[in-house]
mmJSON file of the N, C-alpha and C atoms, coordinates in Angstrom:
{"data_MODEL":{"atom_site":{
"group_PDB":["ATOM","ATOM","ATOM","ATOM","ATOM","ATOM","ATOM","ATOM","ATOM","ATOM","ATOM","ATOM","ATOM","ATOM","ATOM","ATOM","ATOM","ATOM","ATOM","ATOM","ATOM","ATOM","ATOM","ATOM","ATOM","ATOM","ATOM","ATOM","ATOM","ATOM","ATOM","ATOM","ATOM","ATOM","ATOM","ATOM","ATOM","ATOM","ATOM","ATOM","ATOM","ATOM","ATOM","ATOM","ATOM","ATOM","ATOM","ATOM","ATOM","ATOM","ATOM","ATOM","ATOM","ATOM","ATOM","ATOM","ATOM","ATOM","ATOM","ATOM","ATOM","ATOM","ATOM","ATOM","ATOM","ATOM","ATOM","ATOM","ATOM","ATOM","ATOM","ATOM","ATOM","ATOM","ATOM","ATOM","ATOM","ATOM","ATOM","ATOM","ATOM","ATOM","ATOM","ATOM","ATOM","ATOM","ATOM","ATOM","ATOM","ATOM","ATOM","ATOM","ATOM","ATOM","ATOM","ATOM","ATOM","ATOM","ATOM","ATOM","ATOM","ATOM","ATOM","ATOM","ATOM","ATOM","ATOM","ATOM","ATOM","ATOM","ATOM","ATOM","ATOM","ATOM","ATOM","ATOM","ATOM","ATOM","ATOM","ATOM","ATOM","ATOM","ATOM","ATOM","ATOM","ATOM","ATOM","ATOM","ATOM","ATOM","ATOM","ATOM","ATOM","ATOM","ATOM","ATOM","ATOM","ATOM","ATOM","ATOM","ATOM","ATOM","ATOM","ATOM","ATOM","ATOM","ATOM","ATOM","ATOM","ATOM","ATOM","ATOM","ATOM","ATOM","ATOM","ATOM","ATOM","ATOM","ATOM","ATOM","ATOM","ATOM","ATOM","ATOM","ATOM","ATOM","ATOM","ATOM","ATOM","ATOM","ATOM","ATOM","ATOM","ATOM","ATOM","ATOM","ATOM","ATOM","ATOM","ATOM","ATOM","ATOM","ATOM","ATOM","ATOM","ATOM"],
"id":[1,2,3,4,5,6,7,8,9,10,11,12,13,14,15,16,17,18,19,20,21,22,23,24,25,26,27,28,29,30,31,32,33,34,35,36,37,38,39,40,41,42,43,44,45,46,47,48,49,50,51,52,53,54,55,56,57,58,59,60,61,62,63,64,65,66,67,68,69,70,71,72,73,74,75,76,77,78,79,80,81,82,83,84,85,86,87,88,89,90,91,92,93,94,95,96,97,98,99,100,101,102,103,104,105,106,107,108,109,110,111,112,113,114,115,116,117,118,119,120,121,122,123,124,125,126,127,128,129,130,131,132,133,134,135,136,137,138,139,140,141,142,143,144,145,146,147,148,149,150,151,152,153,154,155,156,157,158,159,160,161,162,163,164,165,166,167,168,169,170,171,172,173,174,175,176,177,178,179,180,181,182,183,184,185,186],
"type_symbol":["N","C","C","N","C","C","N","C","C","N","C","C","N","C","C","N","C","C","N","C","C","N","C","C","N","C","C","N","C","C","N","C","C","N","C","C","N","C","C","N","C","C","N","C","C","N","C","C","N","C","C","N","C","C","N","C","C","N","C","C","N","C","C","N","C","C","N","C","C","N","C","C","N","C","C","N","C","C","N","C","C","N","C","C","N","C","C","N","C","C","N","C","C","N","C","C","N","C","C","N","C","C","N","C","C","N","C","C","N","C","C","N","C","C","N","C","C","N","C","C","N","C","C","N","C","C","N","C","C","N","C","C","N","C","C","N","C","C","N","C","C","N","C","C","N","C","C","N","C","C","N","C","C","N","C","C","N","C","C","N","C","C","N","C","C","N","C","C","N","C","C","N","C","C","N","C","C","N","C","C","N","C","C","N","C","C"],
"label_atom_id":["N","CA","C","N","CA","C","N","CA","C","N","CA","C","N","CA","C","N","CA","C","N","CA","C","N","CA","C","N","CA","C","N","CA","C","N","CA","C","N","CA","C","N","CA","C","N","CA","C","N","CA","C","N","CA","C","N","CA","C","N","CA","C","N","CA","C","N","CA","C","N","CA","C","N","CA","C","N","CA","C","N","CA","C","N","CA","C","N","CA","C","N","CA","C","N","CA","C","N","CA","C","N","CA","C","N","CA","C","N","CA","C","N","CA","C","N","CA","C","N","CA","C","N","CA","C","N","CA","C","N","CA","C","N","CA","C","N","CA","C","N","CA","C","N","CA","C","N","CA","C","N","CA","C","N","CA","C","N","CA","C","N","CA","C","N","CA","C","N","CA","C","N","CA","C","N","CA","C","N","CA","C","N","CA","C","N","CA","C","N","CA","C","N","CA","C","N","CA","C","N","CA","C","N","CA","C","N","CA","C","N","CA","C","N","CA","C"],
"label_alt_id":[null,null,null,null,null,null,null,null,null,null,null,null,null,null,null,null,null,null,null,null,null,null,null,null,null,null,null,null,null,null,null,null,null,null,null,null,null,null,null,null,null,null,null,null,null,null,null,null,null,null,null,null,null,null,null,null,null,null,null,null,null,null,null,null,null,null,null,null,null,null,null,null,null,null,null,null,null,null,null,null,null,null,null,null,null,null,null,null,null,null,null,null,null,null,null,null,null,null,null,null,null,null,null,null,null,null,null,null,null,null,null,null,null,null,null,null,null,null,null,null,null,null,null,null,null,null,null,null,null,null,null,null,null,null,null,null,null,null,null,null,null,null,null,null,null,null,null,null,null,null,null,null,null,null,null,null,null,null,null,null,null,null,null,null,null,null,null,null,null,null,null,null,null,null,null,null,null,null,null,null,null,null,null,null,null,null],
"label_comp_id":["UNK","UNK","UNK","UNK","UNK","UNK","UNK","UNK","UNK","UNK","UNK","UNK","UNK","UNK","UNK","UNK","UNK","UNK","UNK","UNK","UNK","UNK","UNK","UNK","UNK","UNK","UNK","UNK","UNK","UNK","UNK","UNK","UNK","UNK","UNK","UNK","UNK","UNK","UNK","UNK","UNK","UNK","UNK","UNK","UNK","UNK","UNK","UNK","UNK","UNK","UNK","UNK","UNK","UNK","UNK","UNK","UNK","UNK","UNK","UNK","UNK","UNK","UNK","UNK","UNK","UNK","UNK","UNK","UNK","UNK","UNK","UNK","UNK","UNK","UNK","UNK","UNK","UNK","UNK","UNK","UNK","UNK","UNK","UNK","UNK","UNK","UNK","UNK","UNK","UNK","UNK","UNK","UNK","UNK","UNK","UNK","UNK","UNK","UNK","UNK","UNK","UNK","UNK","UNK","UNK","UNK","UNK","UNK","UNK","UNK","UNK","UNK","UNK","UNK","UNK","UNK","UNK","UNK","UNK","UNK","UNK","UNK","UNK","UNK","UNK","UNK","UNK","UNK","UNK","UNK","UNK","UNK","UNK","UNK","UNK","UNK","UNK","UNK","UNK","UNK","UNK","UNK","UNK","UNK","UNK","UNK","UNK","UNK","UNK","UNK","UNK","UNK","UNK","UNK","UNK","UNK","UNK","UNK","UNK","UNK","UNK","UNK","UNK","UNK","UNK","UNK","UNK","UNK","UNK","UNK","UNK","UNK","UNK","UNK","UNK","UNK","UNK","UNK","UNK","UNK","UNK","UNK","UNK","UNK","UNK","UNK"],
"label_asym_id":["A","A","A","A","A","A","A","A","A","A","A","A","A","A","A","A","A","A","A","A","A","A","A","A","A","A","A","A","A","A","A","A","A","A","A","A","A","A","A","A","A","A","A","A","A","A","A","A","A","A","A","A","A","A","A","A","A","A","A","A","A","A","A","A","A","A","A","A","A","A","A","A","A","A","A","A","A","A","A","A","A","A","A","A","A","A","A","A","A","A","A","A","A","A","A","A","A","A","A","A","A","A","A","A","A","A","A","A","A","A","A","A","A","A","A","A","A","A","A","A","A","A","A","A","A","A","A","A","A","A","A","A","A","A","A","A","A","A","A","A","A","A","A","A","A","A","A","A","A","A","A","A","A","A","A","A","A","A","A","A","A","A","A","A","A","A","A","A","A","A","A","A","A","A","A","A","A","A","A","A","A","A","A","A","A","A"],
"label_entity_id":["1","1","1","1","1","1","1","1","1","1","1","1","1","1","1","1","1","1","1","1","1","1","1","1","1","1","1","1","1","1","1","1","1","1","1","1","1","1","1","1","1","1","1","1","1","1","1","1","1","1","1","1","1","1","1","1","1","1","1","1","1","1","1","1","1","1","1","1","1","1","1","1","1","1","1","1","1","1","1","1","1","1","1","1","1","1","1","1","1","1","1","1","1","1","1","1","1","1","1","1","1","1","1","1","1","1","1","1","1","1","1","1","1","1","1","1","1","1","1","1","1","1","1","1","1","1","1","1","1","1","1","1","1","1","1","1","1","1","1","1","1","1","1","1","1","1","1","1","1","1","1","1","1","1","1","1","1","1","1","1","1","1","1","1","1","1","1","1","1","1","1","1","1","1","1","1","1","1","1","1","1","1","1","1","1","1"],
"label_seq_id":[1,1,1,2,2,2,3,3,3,4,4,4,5,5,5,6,6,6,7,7,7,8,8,8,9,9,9,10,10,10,11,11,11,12,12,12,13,13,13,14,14,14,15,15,15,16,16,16,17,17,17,18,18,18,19,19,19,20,20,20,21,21,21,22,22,22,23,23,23,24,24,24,25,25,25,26,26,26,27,27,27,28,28,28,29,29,29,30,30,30,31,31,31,32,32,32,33,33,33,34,34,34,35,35,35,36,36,36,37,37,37,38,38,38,39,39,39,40,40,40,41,41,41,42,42,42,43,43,43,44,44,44,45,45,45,46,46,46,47,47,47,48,48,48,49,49,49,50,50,50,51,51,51,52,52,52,53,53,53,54,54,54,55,55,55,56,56,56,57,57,57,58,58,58,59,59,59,60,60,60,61,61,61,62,62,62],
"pdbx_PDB_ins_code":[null,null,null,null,null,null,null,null,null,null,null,null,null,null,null,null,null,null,null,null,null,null,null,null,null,null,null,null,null,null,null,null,null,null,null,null,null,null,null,null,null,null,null,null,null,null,null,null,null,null,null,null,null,null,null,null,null,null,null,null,null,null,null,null,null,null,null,null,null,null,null,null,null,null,null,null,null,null,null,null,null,null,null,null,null,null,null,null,null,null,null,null,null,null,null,null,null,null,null,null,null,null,null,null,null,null,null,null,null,null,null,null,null,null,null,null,null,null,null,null,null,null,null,null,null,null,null,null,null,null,null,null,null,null,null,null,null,null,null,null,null,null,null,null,null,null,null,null,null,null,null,null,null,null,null,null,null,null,null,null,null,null,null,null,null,null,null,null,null,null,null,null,null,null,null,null,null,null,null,null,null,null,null,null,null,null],
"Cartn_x":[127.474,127.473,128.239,129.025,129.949,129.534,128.601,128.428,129.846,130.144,131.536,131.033,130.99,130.781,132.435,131.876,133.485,134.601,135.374,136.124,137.971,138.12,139.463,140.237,142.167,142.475,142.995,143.0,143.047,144.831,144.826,146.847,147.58,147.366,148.187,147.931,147.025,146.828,145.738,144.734,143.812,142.651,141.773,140.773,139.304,139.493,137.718,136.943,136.068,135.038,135.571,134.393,134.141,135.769,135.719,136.666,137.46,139.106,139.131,139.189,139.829,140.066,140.502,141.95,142.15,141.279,141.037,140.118,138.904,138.429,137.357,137.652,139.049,139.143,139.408,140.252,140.241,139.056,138.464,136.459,136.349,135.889,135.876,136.371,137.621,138.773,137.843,137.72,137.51,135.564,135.104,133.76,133.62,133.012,132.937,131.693,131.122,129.75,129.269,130.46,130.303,129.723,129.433,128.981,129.552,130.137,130.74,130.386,129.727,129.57,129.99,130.299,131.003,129.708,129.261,128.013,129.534,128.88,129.21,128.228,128.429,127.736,128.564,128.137,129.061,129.121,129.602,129.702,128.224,127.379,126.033,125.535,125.484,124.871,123.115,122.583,121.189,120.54,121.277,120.734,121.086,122.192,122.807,122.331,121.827,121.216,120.283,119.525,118.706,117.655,117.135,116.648,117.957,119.405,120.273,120.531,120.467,120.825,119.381,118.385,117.399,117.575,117.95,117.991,119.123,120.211,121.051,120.452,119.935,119.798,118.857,118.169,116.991,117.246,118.44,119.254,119.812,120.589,121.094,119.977,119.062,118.117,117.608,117.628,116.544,117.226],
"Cartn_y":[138.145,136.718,136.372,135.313,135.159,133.718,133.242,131.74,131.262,130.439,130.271,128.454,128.362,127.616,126.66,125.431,124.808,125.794,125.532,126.287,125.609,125.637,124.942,125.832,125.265,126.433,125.683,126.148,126.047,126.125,125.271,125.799,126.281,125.811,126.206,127.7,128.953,130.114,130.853,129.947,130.765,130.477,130.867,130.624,130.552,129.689,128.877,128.818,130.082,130.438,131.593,132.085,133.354,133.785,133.153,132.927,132.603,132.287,130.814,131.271,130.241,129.816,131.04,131.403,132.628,133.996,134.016,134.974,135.304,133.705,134.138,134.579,133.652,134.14,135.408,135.993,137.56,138.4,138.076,138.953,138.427,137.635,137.237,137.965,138.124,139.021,140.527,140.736,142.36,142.632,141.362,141.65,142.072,142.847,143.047,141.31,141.19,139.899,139.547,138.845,138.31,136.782,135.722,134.721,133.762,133.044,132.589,130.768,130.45,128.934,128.471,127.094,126.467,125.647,125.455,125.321,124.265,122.968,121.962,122.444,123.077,123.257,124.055,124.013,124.893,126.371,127.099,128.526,129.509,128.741,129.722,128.968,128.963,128.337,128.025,129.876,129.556,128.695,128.566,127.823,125.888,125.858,124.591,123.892,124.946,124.466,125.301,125.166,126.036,126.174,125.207,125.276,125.414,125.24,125.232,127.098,127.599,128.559,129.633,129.123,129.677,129.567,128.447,127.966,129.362,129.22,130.112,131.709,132.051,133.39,133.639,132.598,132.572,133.146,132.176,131.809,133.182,133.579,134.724,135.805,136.261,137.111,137.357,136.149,136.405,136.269],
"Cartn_z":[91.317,91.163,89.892,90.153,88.61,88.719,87.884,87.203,86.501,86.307,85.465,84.951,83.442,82.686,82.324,82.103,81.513,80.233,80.441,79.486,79.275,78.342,77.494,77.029,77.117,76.407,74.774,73.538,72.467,72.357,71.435,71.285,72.403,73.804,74.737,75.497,74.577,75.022,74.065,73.988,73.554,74.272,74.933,75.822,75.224,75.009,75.019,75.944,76.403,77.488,78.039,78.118,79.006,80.161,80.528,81.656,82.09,82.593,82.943,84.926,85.585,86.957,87.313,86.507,87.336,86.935,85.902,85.783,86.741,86.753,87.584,89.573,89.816,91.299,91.062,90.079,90.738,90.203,89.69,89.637,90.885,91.434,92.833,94.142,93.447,95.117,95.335,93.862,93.507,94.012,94.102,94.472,96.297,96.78,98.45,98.692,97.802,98.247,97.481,96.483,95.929,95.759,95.044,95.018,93.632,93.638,92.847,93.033,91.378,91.012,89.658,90.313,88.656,88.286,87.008,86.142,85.397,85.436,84.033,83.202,82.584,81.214,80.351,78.751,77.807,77.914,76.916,77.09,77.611,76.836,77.645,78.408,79.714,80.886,80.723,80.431,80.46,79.831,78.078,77.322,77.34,78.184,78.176,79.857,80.554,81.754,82.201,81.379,81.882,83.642,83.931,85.542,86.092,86.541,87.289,87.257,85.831,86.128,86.871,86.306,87.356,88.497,88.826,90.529,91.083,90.612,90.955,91.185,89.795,90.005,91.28,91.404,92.228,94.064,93.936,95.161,95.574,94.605,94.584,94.697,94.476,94.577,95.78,95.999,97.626,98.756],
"occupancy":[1.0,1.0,1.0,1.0,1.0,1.0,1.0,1.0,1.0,1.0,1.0,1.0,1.0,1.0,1.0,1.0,1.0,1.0,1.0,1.0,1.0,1.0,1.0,1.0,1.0,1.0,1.0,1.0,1.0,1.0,1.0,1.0,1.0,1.0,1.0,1.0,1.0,1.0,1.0,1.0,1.0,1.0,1.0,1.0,1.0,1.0,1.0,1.0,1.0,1.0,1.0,1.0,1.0,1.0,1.0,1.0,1.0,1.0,1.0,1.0,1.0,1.0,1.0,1.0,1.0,1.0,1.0,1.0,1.0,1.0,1.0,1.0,1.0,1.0,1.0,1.0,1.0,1.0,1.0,1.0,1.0,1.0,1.0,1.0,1.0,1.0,1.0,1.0,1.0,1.0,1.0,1.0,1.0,1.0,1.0,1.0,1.0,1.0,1.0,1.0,1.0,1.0,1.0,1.0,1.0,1.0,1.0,1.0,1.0,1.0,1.0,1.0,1.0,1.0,1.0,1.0,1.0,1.0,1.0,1.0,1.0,1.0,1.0,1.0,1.0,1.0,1.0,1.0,1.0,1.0,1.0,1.0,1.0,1.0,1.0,1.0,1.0,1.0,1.0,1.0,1.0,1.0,1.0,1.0,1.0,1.0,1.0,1.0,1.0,1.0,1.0,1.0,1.0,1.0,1.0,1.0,1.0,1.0,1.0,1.0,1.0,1.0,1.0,1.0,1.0,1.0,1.0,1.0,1.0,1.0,1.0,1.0,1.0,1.0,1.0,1.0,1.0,1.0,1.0,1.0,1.0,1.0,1.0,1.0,1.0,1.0],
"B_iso_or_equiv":[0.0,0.0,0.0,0.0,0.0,0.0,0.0,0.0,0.0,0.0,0.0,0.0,0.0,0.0,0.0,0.0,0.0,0.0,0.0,0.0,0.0,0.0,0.0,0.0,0.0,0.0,0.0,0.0,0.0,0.0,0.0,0.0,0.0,0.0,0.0,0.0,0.0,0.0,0.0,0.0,0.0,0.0,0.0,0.0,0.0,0.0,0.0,0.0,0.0,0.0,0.0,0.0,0.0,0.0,0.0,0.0,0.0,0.0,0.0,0.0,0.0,0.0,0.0,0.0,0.0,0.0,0.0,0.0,0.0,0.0,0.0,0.0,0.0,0.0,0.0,0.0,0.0,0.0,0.0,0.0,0.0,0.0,0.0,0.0,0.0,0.0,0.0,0.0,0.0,0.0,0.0,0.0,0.0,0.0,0.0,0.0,0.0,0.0,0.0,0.0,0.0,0.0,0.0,0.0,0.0,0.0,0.0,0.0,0.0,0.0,0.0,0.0,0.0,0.0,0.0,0.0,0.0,0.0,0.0,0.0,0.0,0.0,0.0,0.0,0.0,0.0,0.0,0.0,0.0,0.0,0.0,0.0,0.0,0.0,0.0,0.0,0.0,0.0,0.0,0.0,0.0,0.0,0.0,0.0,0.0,0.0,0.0,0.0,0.0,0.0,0.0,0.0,0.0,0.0,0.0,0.0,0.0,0.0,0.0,0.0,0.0,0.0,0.0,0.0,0.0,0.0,0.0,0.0,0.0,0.0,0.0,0.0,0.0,0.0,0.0,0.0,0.0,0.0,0.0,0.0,0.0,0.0,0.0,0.0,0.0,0.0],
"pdbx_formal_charge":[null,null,null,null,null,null,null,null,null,null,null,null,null,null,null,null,null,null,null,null,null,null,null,null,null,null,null,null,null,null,null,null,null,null,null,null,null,null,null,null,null,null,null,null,null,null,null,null,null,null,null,null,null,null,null,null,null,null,null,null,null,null,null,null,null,null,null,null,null,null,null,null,null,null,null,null,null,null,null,null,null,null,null,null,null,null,null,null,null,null,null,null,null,null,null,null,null,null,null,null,null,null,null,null,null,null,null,null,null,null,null,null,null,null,null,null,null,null,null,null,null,null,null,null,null,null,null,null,null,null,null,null,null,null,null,null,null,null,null,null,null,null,null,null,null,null,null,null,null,null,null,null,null,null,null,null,null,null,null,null,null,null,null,null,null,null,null,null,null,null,null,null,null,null,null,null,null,null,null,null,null,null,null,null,null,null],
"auth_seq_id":[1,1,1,2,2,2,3,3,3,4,4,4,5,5,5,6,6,6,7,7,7,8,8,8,9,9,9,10,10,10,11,11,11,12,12,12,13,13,13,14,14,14,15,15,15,16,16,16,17,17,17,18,18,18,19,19,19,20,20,20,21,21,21,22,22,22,23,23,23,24,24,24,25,25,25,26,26,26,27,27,27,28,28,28,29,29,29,30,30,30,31,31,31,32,32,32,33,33,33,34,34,34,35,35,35,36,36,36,37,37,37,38,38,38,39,39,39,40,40,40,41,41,41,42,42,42,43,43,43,44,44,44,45,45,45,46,46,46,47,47,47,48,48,48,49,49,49,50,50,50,51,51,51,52,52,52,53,53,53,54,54,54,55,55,55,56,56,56,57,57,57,58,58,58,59,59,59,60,60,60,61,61,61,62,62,62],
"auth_comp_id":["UNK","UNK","UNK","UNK","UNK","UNK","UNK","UNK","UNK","UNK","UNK","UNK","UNK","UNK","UNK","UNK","UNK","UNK","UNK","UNK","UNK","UNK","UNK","UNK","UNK","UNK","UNK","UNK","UNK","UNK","UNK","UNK","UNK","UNK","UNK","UNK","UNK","UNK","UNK","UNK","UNK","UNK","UNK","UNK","UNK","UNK","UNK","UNK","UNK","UNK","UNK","UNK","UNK","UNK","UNK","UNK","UNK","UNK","UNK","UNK","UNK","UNK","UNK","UNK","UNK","UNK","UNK","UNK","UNK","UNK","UNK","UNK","UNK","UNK","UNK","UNK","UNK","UNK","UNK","UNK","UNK","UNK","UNK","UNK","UNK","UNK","UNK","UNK","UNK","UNK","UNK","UNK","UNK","UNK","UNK","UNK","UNK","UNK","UNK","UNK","UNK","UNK","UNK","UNK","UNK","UNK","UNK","UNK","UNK","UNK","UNK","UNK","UNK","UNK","UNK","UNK","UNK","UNK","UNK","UNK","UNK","UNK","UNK","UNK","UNK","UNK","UNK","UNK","UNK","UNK","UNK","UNK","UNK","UNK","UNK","UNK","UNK","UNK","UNK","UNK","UNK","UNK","UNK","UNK","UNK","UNK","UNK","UNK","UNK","UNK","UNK","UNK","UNK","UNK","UNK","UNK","UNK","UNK","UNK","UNK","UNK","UNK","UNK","UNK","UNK","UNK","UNK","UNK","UNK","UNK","UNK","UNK","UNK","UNK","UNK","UNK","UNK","UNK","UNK","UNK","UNK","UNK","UNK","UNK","UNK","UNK"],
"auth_asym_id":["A","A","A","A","A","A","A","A","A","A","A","A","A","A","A","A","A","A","A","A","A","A","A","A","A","A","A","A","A","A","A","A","A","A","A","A","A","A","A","A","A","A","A","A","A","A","A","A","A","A","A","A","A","A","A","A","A","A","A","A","A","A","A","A","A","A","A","A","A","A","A","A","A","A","A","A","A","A","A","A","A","A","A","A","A","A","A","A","A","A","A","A","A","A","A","A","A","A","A","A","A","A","A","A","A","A","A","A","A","A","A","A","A","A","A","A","A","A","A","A","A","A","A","A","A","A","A","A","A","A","A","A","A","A","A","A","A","A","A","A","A","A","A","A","A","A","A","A","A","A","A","A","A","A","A","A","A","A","A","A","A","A","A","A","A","A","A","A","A","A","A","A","A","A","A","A","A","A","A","A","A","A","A","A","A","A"],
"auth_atom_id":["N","CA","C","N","CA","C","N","CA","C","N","CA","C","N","CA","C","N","CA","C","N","CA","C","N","CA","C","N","CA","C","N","CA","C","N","CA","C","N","CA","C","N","CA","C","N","CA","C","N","CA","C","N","CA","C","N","CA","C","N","CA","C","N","CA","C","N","CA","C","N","CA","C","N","CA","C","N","CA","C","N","CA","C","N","CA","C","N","CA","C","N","CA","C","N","CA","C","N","CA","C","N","CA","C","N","CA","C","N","CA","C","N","CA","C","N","CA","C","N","CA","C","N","CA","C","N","CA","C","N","CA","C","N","CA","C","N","CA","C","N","CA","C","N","CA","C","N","CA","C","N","CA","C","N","CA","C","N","CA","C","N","CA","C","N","CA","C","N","CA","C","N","CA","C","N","CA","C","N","CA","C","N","CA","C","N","CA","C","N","CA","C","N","CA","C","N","CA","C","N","CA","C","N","CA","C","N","CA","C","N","CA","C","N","CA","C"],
"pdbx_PDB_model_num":[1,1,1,1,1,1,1,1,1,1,1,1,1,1,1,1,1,1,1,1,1,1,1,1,1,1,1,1,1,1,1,1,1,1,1,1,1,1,1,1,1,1,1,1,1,1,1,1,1,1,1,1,1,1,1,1,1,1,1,1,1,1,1,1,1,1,1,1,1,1,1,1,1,1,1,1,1,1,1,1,1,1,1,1,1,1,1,1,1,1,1,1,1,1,1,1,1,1,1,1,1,1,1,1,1,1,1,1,1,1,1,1,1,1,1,1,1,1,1,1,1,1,1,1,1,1,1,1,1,1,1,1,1,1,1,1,1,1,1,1,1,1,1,1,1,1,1,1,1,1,1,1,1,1,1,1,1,1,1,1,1,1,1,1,1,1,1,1,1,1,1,1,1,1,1,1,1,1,1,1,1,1,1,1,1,1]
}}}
C-alpha cells in the first residue's frame, strides 16, 4: 500500500515530500497488489490525519 501525502517541488528540483507523482506510479507498476491513495494531508499522514489514515490501513488489512 503506498499512501502518498501532498508534496511541492522547492527551486524547480528539490522535492518536498516523501514522493512525488512519478515516484509514486512507478512503486505502484513494481507492486503485483498493490493499493495506492492520495491523503491531502502534510508530510506525515498519521499525524496530520489521523482517522483517514486508520481508515486506510484498516481497509487495506482486511
Amino acid at each position: 500500500m503506498i499512501l502518498q501525502a501532498n508534496y511541492s517541488w522547492v527551486d524547480g528540483d528539490i522535492l518536498n515530500g516523501a514522493m512525488s507523482q512519478e515516484d509514486a506510479d512507478r512503486a505502484m507498476s513494481l507492486l503485483a497488489h498493490g493499493t495506492y491513495r492520495k491523503v491531502d494531508a502534510g508530510h506525515v499522514i498519521n499525524l496530520d490525519k489521523p482517522q483517514e489514515f486508520i481508515t486506510a490501513l484498516e481497509g487495506f488489512f482486511r
